[in-house]
Structure formats: C-alpha cells, structure tokens
ZAMARGU-4260 file (C-alpha; in steps of 0.2 Angstrom, whole numbers, plus 5000, padded with zeros to 4 digits):
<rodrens>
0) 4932/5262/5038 | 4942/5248/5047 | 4951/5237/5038 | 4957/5219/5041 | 4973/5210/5035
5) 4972/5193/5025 | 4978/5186/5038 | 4965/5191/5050 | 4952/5187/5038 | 4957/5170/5036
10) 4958/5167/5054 | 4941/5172/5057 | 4936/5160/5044 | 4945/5148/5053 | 4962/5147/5042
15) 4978/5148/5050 | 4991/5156/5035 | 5004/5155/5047 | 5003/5136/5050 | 4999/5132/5030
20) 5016/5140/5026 | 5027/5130/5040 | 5020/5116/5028 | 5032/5120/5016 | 5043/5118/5026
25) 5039/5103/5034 | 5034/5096/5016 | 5053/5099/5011 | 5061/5090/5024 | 5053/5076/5022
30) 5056/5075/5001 | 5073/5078/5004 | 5076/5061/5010 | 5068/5054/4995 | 5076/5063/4981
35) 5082/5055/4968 | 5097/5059/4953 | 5084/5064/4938 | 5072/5077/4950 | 5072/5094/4943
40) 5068/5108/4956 | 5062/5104/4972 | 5046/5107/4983 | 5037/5124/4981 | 5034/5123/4961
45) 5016/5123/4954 | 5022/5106/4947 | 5037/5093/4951 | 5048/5087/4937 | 5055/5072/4935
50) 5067/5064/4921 | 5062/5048/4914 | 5079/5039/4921 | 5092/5035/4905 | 5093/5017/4897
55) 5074/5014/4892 | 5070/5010/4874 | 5051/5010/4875 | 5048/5016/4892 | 5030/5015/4896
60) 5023/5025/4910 | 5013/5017/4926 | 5001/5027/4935 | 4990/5022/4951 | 4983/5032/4964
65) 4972/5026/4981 | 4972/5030/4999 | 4972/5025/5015 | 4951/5021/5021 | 4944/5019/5037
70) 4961/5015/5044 | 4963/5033/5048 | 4949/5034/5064 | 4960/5021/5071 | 4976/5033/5070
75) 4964/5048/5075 | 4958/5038/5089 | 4975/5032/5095 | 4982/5049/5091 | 4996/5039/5079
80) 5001/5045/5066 | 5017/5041/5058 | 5015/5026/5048 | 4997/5028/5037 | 5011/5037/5028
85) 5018/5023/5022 | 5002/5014/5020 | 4997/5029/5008 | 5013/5026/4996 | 5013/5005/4999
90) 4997/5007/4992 | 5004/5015/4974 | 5019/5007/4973 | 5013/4989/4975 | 5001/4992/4963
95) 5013/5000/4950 | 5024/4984/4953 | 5014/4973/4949 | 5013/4979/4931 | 5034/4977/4932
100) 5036/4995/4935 | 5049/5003/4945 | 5041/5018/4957 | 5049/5034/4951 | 5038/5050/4959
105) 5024/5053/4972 | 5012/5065/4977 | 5000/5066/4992 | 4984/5077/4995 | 4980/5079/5013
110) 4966/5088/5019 | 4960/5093/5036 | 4951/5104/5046 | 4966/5113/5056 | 4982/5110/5050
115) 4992/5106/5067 | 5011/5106/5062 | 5017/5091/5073 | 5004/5079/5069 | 5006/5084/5050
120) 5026/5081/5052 | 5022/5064/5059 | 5012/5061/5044 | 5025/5066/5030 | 5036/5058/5040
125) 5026/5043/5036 | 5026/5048/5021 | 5046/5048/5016 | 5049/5033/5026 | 5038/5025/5011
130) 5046/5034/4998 | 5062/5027/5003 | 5057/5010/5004 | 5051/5010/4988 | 5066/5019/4981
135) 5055/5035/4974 | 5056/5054/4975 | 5042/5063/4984 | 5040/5077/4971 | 5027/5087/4978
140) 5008/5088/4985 | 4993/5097/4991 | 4988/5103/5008 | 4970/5110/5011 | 4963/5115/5028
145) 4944/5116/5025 | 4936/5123/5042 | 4917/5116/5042 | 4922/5102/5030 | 4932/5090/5042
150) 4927/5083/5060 | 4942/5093/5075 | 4956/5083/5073 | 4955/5074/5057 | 4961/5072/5039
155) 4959/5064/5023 | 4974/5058/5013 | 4976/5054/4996 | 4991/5050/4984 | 4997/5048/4968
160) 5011/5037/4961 | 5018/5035/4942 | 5032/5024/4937 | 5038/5017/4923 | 5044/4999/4914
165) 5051/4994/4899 | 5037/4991/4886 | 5045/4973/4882 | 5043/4970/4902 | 5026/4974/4907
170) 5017/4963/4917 | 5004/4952/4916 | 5011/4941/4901 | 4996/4934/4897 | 5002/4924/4883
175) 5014/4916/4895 | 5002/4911/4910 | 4997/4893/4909 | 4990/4878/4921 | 5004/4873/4931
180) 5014/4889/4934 | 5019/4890/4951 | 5010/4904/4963 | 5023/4911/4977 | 5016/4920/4990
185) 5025/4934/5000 | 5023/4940/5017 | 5011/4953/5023 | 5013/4963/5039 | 4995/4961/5044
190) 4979/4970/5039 | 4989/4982/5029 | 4974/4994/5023 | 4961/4984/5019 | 4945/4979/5027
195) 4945/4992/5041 | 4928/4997/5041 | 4922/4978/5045 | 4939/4978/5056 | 4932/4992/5066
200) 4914/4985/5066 | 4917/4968/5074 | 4931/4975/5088 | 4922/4993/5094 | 4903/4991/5088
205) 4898/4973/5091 | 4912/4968/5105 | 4918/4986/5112 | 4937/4981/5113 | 4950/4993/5119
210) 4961/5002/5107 | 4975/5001/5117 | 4973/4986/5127 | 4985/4973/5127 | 4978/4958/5118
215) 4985/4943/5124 | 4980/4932/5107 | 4991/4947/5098 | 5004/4946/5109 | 5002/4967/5109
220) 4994/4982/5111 | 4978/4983/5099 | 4983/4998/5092 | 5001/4995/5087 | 4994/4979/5079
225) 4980/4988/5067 | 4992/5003/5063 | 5006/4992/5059 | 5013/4999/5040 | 5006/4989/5025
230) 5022/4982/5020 | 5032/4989/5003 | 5037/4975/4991 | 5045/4987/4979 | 5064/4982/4981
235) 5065/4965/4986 | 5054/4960/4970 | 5063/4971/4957 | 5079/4963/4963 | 5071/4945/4960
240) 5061/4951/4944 | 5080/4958/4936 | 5087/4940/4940 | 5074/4930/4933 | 5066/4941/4921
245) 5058/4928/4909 | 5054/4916/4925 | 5040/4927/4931 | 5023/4926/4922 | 5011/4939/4933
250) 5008/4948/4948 | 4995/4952/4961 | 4995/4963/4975 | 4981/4958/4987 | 4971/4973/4991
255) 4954/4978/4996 | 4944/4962/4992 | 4956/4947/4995 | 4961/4932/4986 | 4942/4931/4975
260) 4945/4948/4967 | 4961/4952/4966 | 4971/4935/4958 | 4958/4935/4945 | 4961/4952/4940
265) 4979/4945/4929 | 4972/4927/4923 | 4966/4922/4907 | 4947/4916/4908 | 4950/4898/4906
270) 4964/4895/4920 | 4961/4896/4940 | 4971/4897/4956 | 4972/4884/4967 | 4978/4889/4983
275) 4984/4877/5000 | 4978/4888/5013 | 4988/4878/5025 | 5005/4882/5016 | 5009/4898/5027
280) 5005/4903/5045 | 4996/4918/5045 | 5000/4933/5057 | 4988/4933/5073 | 4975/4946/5070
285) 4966/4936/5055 | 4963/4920/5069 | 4956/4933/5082 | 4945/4944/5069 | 4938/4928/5063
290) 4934/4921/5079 | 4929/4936/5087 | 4920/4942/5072 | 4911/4925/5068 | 4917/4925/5050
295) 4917/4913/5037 | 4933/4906/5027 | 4925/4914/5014 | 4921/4930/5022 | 4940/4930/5027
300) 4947/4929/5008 | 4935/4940/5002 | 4939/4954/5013 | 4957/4952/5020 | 4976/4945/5013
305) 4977/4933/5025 | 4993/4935/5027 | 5000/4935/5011 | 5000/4953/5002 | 5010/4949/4985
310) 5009/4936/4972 | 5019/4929/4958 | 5014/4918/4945 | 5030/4907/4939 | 5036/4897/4927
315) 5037/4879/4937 | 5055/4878/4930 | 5060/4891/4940 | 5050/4891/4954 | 5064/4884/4966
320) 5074/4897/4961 | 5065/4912/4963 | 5058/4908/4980 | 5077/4903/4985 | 5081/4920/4979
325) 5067/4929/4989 | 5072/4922/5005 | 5090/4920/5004 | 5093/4937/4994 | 5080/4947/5001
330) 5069/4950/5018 | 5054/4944/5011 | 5047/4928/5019 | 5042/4919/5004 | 5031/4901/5001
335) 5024/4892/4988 | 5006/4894/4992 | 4997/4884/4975 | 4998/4884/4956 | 4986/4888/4942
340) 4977/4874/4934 | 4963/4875/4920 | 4948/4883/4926 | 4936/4876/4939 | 4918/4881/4938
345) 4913/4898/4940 | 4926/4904/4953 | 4943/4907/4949 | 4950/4906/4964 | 4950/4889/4972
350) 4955/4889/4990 | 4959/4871/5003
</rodrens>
C-alpha cells in the first residue's frame, strides 16, 4: 500500500507547507524593525513576551483590536497592498491613544486562500511601517491559508494591539470636561478606513468609476487616493500629552460612524459639541463622494471624518498652547474646530 508525505497530502488539499514556513521568515523581518528594549524572544514562540517598560507606578493596561473592512476589495482589485498594513495597526493604536495609553505590542491574524509570499511581504511590510510609527513592537501573529474558505486572491486581516498608561493618567477625565473646553481637531489623511462599503457603492455600483483613473477633482489616480494609509497620531500626541498633561480633558478618534457617534462616546450626558464645519478644509475626496454620491451633510458626518481623524477636548486655558505645540512641534496639521457647551436637545453633537 502506497503512502503519501504530509506534504503531498496537504498539497492536494490545497495547502502549500512550503509557502506557510517562508512566512516565518518573512513575519521576522518585518518584526525586527519594530522591536523594542523590553521584548523577550522573538517571532516563532507559541506566545510573544513583552515587559511592562520601567517607571510606572500603577500601570494599567489598554487593549483594542479591529480590522481593516471593505477597504481590502479595493487593494485586491488594484493588486495593492502595502499600506492596509498600516491601516490594520492605525486602527489599534489611535484607539489605545485615546485612553492616554502608549502602544507597546501588536499582533495580526491574516487569512487567505493561498498564501503567495510576495503579496504577504507587501502586507507585513505594511504592517511594520505601522508599528514604527506608532513606536510599538510587532510581537507576533497568526497566518491561516483556508482553501474553499476565501475567494483566489484574497485575505482577511485582523489585529490586536495592548498598551498601557499610568492609572492617574487615563483618559477620558470626565470629572474634568465641562462647557467651554476647547475641541482641536487633527488632520486626517482621507477615508482612512471607514465607510468603504458605501465608498465602493456610490463609485463602482451606482456610477461605474475607474479604479485607476485619474480624477481630475482628486488631483490623482482613484486608487492611490482610497488606499492612502489612515494616518497614525501616536507620537505627535504623546509628545503634546507629556507637555501639557493636565491641559488635556478627553480624546476621540473618528472612526467607523463620524462625528454623531464617536465624540459622544467621552462626554458626560449633559454637555454637547459644537463644531464650525467651516474651520478646516477638508481633503478632496469627501467633496467628490458627496457630490457624486448625492449625500446629505448628515449623511457625510455620520459615515466619514471629514477630514479630521483625532480630537482633543482642552482646557480653554491652554488651548493656544497646545495647538501651537501640535503644529510647530509636531507634523500634525492642527485647528480649533469648536467647544463643548451644555447640552442641546437630543444630539450631542451640534455641527454649522
């Protein structure tokens, strides 16, 4: 009686053992970019371990996970693939920093039908570059090819993210917010990952756009434009956060569901945000989704940032300050975009 190797086995069942191990491989040369003083071992473990950096007194720990959404049939479809990487740690990491908390470690899950080596590299790749930008150590992950689960050519990516900040320090300070703290807003890159599926609606189902036309409205190709990074406000805010450290009263990163769901998420029940639409110019795409899309104002802060991806809540004292020290200290591009005042009606969020 014949016998066949593992190998063979797999093979026919449509698993490639040879690619999953040059995973490792490729898996450790993107973590070694991001390593950092307190990492113990090194990819390959069943687990990463990871010191709780020196000098906290009651260090409490963060932890966020998300992924990247619909965004990915856009990278399929334009066979790009190095930045959803960053878009799957920016996801974490502004999500750990609005609780005050520094980025320590990351994992990521990806699963796909076949692993192909250079499309995976392109994605880790994506991957580290986020890590680095947000100054944390890619610890470790999970690769999966699943035959029959996923369409030829495509994946699913997932990540995992835990930080940590000083118990005394954790954001939201919700003894501290009150009517008249000043809201700064900070700079998006575009779409970062939000609101893809109606994205991919109004441009390839109800108006058949091009992928990789040039737009003349965006001043690009489509593509580079939808694909571009979600941007990683880690640094630049931890630098102005260790400067003024009482000045600051909340945070809000502006994720899936806009302005309406995400500022009330940090405010106590009687106090609103009232936000001067007109105090930033927004980055081309939200002007041509609207338009091309028919969408109301509302529609438009419901769905997407607008523009603005990160929000502070600050003591009108020092309000000056800390937007001088965003955009003379840092590379954000910072505004004062409204204020909190006492609550309006139902909605917490007023918009003009």
């Amino acid at each position: 009686m014949s016998t066949i190797s593992s190998d063979e086995a797999y093979r026919q069942a449509g698993v490639d053992l040879k690619s999953a191990e040059a995973v490792v491989d490729i898996a450790r040369n993107a973590a070694q970019k991001t390593a950092r003083p307190w990492l113990l071992g090194g990819i390959g473990g069943f687990s990463g371990a990871f010191e709780i950096p020196e000098g906290y007194r009651q260090p409490v720990l963060l932890c966020a996970c998300d992924g990247v959404g619909t965004k990915l049939k856009l990278a399929f479809e334009a066979n790009k693939h190095d930045t959803v990487g960053v878009d799957l740690v920016a996801m974490s990491v502004n999500d750990i920093l609005v609780n005050g908390g520094e980025p320590l470690v990351f994992l990521d899950y990806l699963a796909t039908q076949k692993i192909q080596p250079p499309q995976l590299e392109q994605i880790l790749a994506g991957i580290s570059e986020g890590c680095q930008q947000a100054n944390c150590a890619l610890i470790g992950g999970e690769t999966a090819e699943m035959p029959g689960f996923y369409a030829k050519d495509e994946y699913d990516l997932a990540g995992f993210c835990v930080g940590v900040v000083e118990k005394a320090h954790l954001y939201p300070r919700k003894a501290q917010i009150q009517a008249g703290d000043i809201l700064i807003g900070l700079s998006s890159s575009g779409l970062h990952s939000n609101g893809y599926s109606l994205v991919r609606k109004i441009l390839f189902t109800d108006n058949q756009v091009d992928l990789n036309a040039h737009i003349p409205e965006l001043g690009s190709v489509l593509a580079d434009v939808l694909l571009a990074p979600t941007r990683i406000y880690v640094k630049s805010v931890l630098q102005v956060l260790k400067k003024y450290p009482a000045a600051v009263h909340a945070m809000v990163h502006v994720t899936g569901g806009g302005f309406y769901d995400n500022i009330p998420r940090v405010l106590n029940p009687d106090l609103s945000a009232e936000i001067d639409a007109s105090s930033w110019q927004a980055p081309p795409v939200f002007r041509y989704l609207q338009a091309l899309g028919k969408l109301s104002n509302e529609a438009m802060w419901h769905t997407f940032n607008c523009g603005i991806g990160f929000i502070l809540a600050v003591d009108p004292q020092h309000a000056q300050q800390v937007l001088d020290a965003f955009n003379q200290e840092t590379d954000e591009k910072a505004a004062i975009i409204g204020k909190l005042i006492p609550a309006q009606g139902q909605s917490q969020v007023i918009i003009q």
